[in-house]
N, C-alpha and C positions, 0 to 999 in steps of 0.2 A: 858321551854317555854320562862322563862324572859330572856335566858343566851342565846336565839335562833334569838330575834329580833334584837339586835346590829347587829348579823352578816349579816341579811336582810337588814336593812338598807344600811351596808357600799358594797352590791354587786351590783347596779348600778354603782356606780360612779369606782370601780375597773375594772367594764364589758367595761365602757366609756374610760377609759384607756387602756387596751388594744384593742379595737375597732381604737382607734386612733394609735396603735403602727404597726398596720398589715397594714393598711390601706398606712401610709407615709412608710412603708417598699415595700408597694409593686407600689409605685409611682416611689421610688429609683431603683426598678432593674428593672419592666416594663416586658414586656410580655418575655419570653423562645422562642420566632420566629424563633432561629439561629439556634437550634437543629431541624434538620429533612434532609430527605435524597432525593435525586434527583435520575431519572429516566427518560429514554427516549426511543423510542420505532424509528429506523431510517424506517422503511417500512410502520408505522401505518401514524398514523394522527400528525400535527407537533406539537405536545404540548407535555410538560413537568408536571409529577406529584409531584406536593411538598410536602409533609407532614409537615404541622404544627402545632408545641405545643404549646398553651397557658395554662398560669396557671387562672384558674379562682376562685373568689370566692362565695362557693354558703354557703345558710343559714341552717342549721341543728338545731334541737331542743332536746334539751337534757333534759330529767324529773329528777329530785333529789327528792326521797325521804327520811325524816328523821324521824324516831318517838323519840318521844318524851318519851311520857307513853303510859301504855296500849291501853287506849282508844284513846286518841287524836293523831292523825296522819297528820303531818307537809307534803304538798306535793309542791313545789319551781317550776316553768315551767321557763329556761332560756335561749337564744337565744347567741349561739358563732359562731364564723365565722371558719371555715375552708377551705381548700385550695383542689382544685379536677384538673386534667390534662384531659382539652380537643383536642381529636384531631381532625385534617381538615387536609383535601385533598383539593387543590387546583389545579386547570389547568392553567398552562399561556404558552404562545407563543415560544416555542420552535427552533431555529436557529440552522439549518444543517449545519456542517463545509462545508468550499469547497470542499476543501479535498476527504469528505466522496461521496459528488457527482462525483465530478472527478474520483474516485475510480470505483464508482458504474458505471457509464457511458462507463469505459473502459472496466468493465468486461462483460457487454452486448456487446461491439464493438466486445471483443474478441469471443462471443460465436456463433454470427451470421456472423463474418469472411469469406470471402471468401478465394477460391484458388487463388493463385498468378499466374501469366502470366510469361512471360520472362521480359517484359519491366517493371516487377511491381518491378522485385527483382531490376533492377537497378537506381531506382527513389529515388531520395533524397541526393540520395550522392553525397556529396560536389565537392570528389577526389576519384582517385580508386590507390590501394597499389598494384602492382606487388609484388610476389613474385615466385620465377623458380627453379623449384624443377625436376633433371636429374640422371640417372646410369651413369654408366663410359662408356659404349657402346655408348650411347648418347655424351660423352663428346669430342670420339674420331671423330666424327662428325662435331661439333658444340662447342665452349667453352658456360659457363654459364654464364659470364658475355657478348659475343656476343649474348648471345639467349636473354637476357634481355634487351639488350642495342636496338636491332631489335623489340623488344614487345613495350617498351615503346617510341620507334622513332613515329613507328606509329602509336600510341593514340596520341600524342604531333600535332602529323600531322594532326590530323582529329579533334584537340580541344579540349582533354579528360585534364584535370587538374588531376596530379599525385601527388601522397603524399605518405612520408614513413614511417604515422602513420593511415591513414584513417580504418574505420572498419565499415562494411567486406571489406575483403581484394580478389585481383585476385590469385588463384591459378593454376600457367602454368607447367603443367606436361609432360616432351619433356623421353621417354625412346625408347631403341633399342635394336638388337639382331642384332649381326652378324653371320655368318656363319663360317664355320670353316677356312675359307682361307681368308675372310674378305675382299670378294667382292662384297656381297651382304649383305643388312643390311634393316631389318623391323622393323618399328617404329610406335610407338601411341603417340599422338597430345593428352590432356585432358587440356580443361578449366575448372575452378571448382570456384564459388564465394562463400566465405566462411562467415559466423559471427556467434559469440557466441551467443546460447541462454539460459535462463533459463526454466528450467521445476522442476517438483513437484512429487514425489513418497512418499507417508506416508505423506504428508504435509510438508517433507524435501527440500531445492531448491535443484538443482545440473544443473552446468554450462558444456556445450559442447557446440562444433565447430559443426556447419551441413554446409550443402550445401545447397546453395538455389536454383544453379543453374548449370547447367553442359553442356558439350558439348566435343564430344568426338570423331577421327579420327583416319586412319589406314593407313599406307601401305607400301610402301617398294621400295628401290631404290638401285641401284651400288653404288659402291665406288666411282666413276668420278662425278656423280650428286646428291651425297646423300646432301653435303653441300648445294648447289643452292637447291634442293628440300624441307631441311629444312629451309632454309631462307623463301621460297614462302608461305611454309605452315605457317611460326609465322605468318607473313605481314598478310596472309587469315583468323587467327583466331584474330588479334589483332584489323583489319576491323570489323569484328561482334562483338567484343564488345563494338566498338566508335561506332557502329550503334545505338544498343540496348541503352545504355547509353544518347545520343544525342534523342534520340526520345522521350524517358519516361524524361528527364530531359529539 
């Protein structure tokens, strides 16, 4: 019991020492706030959930008993600090990229889409790209650089601004058949306006050419008017598409 009270005595002042050691420690590194993880919900409400850690300190009490001797029983009640981890949730003000709006605003435009018209497919376009695509039967008719140079006279004619990059492009498809003595010769007229699209299968893209738009004629003339007939015919499809163009634009 005498060899028990020195060390009574000296546990205040050791307890006050470290009281003061935890205390300027925990001044120096200041609350754990940085650790915690972010979440955001784009369809709910616009807030954001933080999780945050502080370190706190709370009081616990620790009993020490000592015996001494048999009978007398030494019982110490002492008061230390230890360190416990509280978490919070917090909400604050969440900021939607643009991006994700602009995203989301076109995929509703895309799903309430209407069907396109004729004058729809050729709106916006800056230029329209000829492109003339013939058989050899066709060519003994008509050259393909004349059947091109007759396509694009009359867009130029009518105001149509041409370019030999613009997309979609015009697809003029001039083909023939003669007959066996090669006096008689029937042919098909196709316009076809063409642009790549992309589409989706398994969540994969894949790019193709479609049509947006088409138009398409038939018939058949002699060898003495085949030429003059297919001149009339480019001029008559080359007019409907400065129409179409000219009126949506």
């Amino acid at each position: 019991m005498i060899q028990l009270q020195p060390a009574l005595m000296r546990r205040p002042r050791v307890v006050g020492i470290l009281f003061a050691f935890i205390v300027s420690l925990m001044l120096m590194t200041g609350c754990d706030a940085g650790k915690g993880s972010t979440s955001s919900g784009f369809f709910g409400a616009r807030v954001d959930t933080i999780t945050v850690r502080d370190t706190v300190t709370v009081r616990d009490t620790i009993t020490m008993r000592d015996t001494v001797t048999v009978r007398d029983t030494v019982v110490v009640v002492d008061t230390v600090f230890v360190e416990k981890e509280v978490v919070k949730k917090i909400e604050v003000p969440a900021e939607i990229p643009a991006y994700y709006e602009a995203a989301w605003n076109r995929q509703v435009a895309e799903l309430s889409a209407n069907l396109a018209d004729d004058k729809t497919c050729f709106a916006g376009l800056d230029s329209v790209k000829v492109v003339v695509v013939m058989n050899e039967d066709a060519k003994d008719i008509l050259s393909e650089q004349r059947t091109k140079d007759k396509f694009e006279l009359t867009l130029r004619r009518h105001g149509v601004p041409l370019s030999g990059s613009s997309n979609p492009y015009l697809l003029f498809s001039f083909e023939a058949l003669w007959n066996e003595d090669k006096t008689l010769a029937a042919y098909i007229f196709e316009l076809s306006l063409r642009q790549p699209l992309i589409f989706y299968r398994n969540n994969t893209p894949y790019r193709r050419v479609v049509s947006l738009w088409e138009n398409l004629s038939y018939g058949y003339a002699g060898s003495k008017v085949a030429r003059q007939n297919a001149l009339e015919a480019i001029e008559e499809k080359a007019e409907r598409v400065a129409n179409l163009y000219l009126s949506a634009n």
